[in-house]
C-alpha positions in Angstrom: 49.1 28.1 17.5 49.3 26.1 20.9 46.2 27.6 21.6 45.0 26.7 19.0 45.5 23.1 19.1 43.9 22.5 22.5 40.8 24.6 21.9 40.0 22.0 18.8 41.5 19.1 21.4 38.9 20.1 23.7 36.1 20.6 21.4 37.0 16.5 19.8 37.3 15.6 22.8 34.0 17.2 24.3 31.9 15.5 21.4 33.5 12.4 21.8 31.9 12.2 25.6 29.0 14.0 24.4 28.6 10.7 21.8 29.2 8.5 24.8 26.7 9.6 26.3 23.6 9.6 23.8 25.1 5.7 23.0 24.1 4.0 26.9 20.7 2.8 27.9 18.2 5.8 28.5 18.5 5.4 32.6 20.0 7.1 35.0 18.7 9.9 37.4 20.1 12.9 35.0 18.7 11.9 32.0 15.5 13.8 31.0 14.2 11.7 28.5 13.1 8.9 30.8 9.5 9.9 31.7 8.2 6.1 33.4 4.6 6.0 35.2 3.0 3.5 37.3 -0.1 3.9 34.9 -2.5 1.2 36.3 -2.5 -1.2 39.2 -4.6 -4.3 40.6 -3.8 -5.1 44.8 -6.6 -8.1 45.1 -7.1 -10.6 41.4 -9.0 -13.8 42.2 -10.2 -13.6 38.2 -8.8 -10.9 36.1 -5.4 -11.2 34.0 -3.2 -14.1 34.6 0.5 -14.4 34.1 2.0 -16.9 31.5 1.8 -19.3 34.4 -2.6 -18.9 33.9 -2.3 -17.8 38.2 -4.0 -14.7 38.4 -1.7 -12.1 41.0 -1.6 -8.4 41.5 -0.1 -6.6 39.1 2.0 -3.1 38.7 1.4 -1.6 35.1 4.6 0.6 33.9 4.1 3.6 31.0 6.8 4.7 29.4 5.4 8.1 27.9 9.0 9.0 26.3 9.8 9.1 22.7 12.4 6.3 23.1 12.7 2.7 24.6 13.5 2.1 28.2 15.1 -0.8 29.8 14.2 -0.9 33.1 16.1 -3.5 34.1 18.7 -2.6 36.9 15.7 -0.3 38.1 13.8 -0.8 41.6 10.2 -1.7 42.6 8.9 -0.9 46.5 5.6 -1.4 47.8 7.0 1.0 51.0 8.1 4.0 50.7 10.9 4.9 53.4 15.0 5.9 53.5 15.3 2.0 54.3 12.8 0.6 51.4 13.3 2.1 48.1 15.4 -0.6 46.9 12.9 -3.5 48.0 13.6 -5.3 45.1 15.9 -4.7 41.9 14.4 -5.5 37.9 17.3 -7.8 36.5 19.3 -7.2 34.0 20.1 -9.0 30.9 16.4 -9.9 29.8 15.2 -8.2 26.7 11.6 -8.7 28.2 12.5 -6.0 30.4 12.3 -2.9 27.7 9.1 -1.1 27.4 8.6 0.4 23.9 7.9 4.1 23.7 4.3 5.0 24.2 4.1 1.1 25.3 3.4 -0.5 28.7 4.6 -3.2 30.6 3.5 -5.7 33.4 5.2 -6.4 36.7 3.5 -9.3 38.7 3.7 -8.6 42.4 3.7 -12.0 43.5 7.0 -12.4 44.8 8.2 -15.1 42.9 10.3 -13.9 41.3 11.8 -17.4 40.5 9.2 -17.3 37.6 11.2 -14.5 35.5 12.6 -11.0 35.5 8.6 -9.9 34.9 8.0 -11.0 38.6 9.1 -9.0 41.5 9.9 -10.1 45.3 6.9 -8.0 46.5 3.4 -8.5 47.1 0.3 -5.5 47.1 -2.1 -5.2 49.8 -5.4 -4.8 49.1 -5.9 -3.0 52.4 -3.6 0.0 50.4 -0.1 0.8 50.6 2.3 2.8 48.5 4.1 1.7 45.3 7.2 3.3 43.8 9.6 2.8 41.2 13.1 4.5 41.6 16.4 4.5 39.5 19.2 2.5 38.9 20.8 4.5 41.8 18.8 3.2 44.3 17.5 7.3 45.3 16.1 9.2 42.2 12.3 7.8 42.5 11.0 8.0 38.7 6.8 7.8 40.1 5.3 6.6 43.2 1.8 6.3 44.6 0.2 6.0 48.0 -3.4 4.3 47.8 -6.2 3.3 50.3 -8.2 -0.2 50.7 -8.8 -1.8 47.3 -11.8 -3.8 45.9 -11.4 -6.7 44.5 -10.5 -7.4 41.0 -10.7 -3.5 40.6 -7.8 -1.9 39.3 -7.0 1.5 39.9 -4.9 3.6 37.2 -4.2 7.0 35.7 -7.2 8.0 33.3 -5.7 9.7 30.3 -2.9 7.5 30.9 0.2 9.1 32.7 -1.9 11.8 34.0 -3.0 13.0 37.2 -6.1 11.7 37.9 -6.9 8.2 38.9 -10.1 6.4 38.1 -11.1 2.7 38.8 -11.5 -0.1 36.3 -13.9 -2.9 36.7 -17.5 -4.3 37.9 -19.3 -1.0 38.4 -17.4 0.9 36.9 -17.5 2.5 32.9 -14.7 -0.2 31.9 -12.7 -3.1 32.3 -9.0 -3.3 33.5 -6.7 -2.9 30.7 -3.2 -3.7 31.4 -0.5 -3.4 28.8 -3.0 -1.2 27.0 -4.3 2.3 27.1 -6.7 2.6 30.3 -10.1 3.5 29.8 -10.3 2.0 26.8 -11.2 -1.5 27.7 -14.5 -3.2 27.5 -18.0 -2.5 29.4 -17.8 -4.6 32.7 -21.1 -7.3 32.1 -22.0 -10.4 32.6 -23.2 -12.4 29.7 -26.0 -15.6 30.6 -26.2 -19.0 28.4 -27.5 -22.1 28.7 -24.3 -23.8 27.3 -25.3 -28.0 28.2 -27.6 -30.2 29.7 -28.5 -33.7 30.0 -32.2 -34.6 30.2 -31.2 -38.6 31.0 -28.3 -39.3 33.2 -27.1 -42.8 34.4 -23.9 -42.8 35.4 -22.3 -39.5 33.5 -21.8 -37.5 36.2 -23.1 -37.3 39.9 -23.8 -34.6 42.2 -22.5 -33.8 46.2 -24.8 -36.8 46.9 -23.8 -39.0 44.8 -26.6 -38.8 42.5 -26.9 -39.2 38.5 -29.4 -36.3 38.4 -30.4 -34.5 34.7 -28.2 -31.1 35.1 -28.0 -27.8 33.4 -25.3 -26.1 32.8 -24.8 -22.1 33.0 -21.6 -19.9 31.6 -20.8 -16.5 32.0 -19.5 -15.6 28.5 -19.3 -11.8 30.0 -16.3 -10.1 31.5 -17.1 -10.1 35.3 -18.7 -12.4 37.8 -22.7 -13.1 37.6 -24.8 -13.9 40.5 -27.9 -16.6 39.0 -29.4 -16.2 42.7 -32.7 -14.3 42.5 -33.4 -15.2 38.7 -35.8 -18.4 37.4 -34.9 -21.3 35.5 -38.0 -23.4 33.9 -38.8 -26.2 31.9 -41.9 -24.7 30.4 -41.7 -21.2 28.6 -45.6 -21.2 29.2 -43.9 -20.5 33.0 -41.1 -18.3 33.5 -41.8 -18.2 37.4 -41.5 -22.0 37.9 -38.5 -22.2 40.0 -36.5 -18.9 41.5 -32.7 -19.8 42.5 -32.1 -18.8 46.1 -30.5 -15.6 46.7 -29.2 -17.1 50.1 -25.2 -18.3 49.0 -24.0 -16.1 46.7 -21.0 -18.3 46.9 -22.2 -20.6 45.7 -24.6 -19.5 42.5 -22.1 -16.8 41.4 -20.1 -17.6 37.9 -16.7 -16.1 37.6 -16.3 -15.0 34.0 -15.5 -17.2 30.8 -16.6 -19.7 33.7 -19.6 -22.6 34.2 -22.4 -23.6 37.0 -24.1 -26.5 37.3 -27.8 -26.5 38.4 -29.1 -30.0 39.4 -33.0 -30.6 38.1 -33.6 -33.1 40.2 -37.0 -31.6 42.1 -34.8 -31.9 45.4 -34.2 -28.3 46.4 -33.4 -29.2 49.7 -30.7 -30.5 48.8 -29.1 -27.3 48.2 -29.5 -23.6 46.2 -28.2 -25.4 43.0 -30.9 -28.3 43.1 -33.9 -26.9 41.5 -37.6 -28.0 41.6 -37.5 -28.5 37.4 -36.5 -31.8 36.0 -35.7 -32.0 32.3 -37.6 -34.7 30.1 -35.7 -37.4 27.9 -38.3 -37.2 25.1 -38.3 -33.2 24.5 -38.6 -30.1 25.7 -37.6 -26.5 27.2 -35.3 -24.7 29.2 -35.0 -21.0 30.2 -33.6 -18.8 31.9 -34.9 -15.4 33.1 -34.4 -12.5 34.8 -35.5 -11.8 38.5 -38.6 -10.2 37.0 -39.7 -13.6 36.1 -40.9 -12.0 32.2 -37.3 -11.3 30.8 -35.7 -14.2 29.1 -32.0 -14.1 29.4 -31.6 -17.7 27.4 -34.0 -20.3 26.4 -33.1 -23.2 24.2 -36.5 -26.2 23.2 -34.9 -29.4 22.4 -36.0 -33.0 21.1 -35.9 -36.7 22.6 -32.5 -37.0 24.1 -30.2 -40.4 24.1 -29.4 -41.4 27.9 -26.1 -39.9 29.0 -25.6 -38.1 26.0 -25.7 -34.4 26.7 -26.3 -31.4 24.3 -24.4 -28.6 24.1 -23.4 -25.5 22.3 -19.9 -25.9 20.3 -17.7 -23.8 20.6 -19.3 -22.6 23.8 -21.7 -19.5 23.8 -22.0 -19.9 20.1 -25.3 -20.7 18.2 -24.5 -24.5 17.2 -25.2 -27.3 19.0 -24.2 -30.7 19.1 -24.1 -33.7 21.0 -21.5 -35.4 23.5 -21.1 -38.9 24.7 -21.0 -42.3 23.2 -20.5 -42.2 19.5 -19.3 -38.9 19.7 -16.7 -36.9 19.2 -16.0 -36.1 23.3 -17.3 -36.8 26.3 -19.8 -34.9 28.0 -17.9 -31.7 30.1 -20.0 -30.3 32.7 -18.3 -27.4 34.2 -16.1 -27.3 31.4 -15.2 -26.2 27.4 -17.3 -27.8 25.1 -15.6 -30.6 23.0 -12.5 -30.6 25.4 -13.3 -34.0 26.7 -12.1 -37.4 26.2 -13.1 -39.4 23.5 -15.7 -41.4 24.7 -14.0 -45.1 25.0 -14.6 -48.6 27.3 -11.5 -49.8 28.5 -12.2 -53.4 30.3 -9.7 -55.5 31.9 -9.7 -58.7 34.0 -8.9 -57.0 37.1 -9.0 -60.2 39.8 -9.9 -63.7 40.0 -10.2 -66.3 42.3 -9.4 -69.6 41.4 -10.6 -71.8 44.8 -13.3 -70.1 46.9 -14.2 -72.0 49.9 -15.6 -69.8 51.6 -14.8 -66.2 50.7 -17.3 -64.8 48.3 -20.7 -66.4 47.4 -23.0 -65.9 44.2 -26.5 -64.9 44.5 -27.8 -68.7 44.8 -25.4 -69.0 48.5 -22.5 -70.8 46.6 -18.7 -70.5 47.0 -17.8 -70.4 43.0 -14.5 -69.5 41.0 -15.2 -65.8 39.6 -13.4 -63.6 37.5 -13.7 -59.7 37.9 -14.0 -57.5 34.5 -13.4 -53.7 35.4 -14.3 -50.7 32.9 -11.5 -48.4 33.0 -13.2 -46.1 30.2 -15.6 -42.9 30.4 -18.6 -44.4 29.1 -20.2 -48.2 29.7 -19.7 -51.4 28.4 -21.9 -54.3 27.6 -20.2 -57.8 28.1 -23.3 -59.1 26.3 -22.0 -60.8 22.6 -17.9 -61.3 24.0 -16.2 -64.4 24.7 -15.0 -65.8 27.9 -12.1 -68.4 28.6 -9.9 -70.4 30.3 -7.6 -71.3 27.2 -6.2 -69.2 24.9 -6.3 -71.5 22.5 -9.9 -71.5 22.7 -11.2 -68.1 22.2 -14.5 -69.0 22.0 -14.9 -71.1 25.1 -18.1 -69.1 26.3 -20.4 -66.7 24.8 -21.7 -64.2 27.3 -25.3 -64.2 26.6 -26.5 -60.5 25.2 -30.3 -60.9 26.3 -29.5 -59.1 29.7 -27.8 -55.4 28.9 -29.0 -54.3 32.3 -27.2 -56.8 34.3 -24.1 -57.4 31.5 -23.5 -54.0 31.6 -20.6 -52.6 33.2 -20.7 -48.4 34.4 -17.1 -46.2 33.9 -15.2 -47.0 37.2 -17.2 -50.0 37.5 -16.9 -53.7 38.1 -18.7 -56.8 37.0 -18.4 -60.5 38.7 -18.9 -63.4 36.2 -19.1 -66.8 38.1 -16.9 -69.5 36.7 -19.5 -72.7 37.7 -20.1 -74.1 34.4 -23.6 -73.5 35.5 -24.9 -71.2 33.1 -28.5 -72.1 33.5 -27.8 -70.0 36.7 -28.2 -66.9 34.9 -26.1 -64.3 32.1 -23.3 -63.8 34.5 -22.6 -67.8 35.4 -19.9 -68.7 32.6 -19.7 -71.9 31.1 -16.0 -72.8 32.6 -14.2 -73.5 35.4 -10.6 -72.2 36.7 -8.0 -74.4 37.9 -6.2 -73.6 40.9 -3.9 -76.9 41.0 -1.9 -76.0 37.8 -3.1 -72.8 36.8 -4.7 -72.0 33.6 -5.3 -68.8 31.8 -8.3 -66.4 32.0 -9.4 -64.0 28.3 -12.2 -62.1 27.5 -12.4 -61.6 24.0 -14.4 -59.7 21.2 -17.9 -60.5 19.9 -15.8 -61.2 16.6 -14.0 -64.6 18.8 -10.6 -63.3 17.4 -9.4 -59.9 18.9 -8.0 -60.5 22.7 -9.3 -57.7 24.8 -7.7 -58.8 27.8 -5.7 -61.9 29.5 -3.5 -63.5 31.9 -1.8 -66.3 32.5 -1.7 -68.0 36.1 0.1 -70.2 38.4 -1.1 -72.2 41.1 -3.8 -70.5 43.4 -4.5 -71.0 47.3 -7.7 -71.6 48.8 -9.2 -67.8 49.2 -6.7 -66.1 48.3 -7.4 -64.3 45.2 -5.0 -62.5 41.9 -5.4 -59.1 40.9 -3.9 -55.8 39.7 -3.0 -53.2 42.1 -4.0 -50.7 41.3 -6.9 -51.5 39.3 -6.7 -51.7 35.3 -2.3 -51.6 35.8 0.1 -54.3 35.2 1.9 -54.8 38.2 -0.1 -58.4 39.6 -0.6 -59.2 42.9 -2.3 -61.9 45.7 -4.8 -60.5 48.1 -5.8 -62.2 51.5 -8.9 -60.2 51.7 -10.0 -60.3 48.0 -12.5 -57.7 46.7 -14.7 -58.4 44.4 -17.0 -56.1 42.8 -14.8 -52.9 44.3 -11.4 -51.7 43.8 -8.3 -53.5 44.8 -7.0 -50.1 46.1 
């Protein structure tokens, strides 16, 4: 009977552990059903996946192939193997980011910073190759490991069925694109994808080359899935000429277009001014562009276009898409070379009185050779404003002291980031930008410019009593914060 008793002891107690056991997390070097790969890898990532952060580092793809989920926190990651090594760095624990569905894949960042989350381990790949290894909670029992050679860029290298044998790269040249966190070999075919995605035929202060230049521009993006070198193809304004101008093949640098990315070509007719300034230049009233392939008959992307509106560009929106429409003044967004289509700024002129100077002896003289009180207006907006139509004053209870005359755009007109200096003479026969009133240093006075409507304040200040050159403005330019300047500057920033 004692017998008995302790064989059905022993077998309660035998299924109780044996209950235990199925209950912890999947890990451990003696447990059979953990079967973890390092199914795909990228040592070198200047523009393939990024990380929730949008920086784009190497990466270590893990597969579980089990039928259950594994938590491979508490687990290691090496990038050398050796006695000394294996526990480089340790996944931490208590993140549920750290399980990895079965039949599922997960993404380690080698960046080591691993400040950013559990996702990101303390070790970095070389591109020149190295070995890679993931190894058990205990530190020994190595679940996979690798050793690979030198690495090509943006390439990833990765088990092809997944958690086989063999390996197989994934990229440009190759049959298809990195997939990590998915099933490798079946990402897209590596291409890159040519569109003319914006131009402007008419540019006056939009947006300026290396030289400083408003030249009309064209922009190019790569709607495809790897890089694209435009060196050795033709760009043309006439589709009667598909030759007219062939983009140097010289920098490569420099006329390569990462994907999902933009270039700008300049048509300015200086190409010697650099491989992206070509001998085109695009007309304001109408007419084509195109781009072609380096056998000067293939079109890759042409688009024929009407009169354009100065500093208004033309665009396809979304990008890549068949639509167009325009940006710039009185629409929607600002024009976005180099950028997404309709992610600019709405187009706006922001003008302040940015500095004055109430007694000029001897500091700053008008075009005639005379020391006069002037006021500086600065645009702090993206597009330009006309003064032409507003009101000028010295009392706020006179909005309507001076009208600026609107028969002058071209000199009443004020560029983004620009400044304009109307003389306070009371000697408007002078010209638009001579302003019927006069500042008062003695007391001090106040300054407005107001809307054509005589009403609406745009801007103002109030002053005390000024010194002889010496002038009052905001630092920096467009802010609040007021003060006097012993070398005044007029017409430039106070910066």
């Amino acid at each position: 009977m004692k017998i008995l008793k302790w064989l059905i002891f022993f077998m309660m107690a035998t299924a109780f552990l044996a209950s235990c056991s199925e209950d912890n997390d999947s890990t451990g070097p003696d447990n059979d059903e953990v079967i973890l790969y390092i199914n795909e890898f990228m040592a070198s990532n200047d523009y393939g996946p990024t990380d929730e952060n949008g920086d784009n580092d190497d990466w270590i793809e893990v597969y579980n192939a089990g039928e259950g989920d594994v938590d491979i926190a508490g687990m290691y990651i090496t990038d050398e193997i050796g006695d000394s090594t294996m526990t480089a760095w340790q996944i931490p624990s208590g993140f549920g980011e750290t399980v990895i569905p079965a039949q599922g894949f997960l993404i380690l960042w080698a960046d080591k910073e691993p400040e950013q989350g559990p996702l990101h381990v303390d070790i970095k790949l070389s591109g020149g190759g190295e070995d890679i290894a993931l190894t058990d909670s205990d530190g020994i029992t190595i679940l996979d490991q690798l050793t690979y050679d030198e690495q090509t860029t943006d390439v990833s290298m990765g088990r092809l069925p997944d958690g086989g044998d063999d390996w197989a790269f994934f990229g440009e040249g190759y049959t298809s694109m990195p997939t990590p966190g998915a099933s490798n070999g079946s990402g897209e075919t590596p291409m890159s994808l040519f569109i003319i995605n914006e131009f402007m035929a008419s540019n006056d202060y939009t947006y300026a080359d290396e030289n400083g230049d408003f030249d009309d521009w064209i922009e190019i993006y790569n709607y495809g899935n790897i890089p694209g070198n435009i060196g050795g193809m033709y760009i043309t304004d006439d589709l009667e000429e598909l030759d007219t101008w062939l983009i140097p093949d010289t920098d490569p640098d420099l006329t390569t277009i990462p994907p999902g990315q933009y270039l700008i070509l300049w048509a300015d007719k200086e190409p010697e001014q650099g491989v992206l300034h070509v001998d085109i230049k695009l007309s304001g009233g109408g007419e084509a562009i195109a781009l072609t392939e380096a056998d000067a008959v293939t079109v890759i992307d042409s688009f024929s276009y009407d009169a354009q509106t100065t500093d208004i560009s033309m665009g396809r929106l979304p990008d890549g898409s068949d639509d167009w429409a325009f940006f710039g003044e009185g629409y929607d967004t600002i024009p976005t070379p180099g950028a997404e289509n309709g992610s600019g700024a709405a187009p706006e002129a922001i003008l302040f009185i940015n500095e004055f100077l109430a007694s000029n002896d001897s500091c700053y003289a008008d075009e005639n050779g005379e020391f006069d009180d002037w006021i500086e207006i600065y645009n702090a907006g993206n597009i330009s404003a006309d003064l032409g139509g507003l009101y000028i004053t010295d009392d706020l209870t006179d909005l309507i002291a001076w009208q600026i005359p609107d028969t002058d755009p071209d000199l009443t007109t004020i560029m983004p980031g620009g400044y304009i200096i109307l003389w306070a003479d009371k000697e408007p026969e002078q010209g638009v930008l001579h302003v019927d009133i006069n500042l008062s240093a003695d007391d001090g006075e106040d300054v407005g410019l107001v809307e054509a409507d005589g009403t609406t304040i745009i801007d103002s200040y109030t002053f005390g009593a000024q010194e002889p050159d010496i002038s009052e403005g905001r630092l920096p330019d467009g802010e609040d914060n007021w003060q006097f300047f012993t070398v005044p500057t007029p017409g430039a920033s106070n910066e």
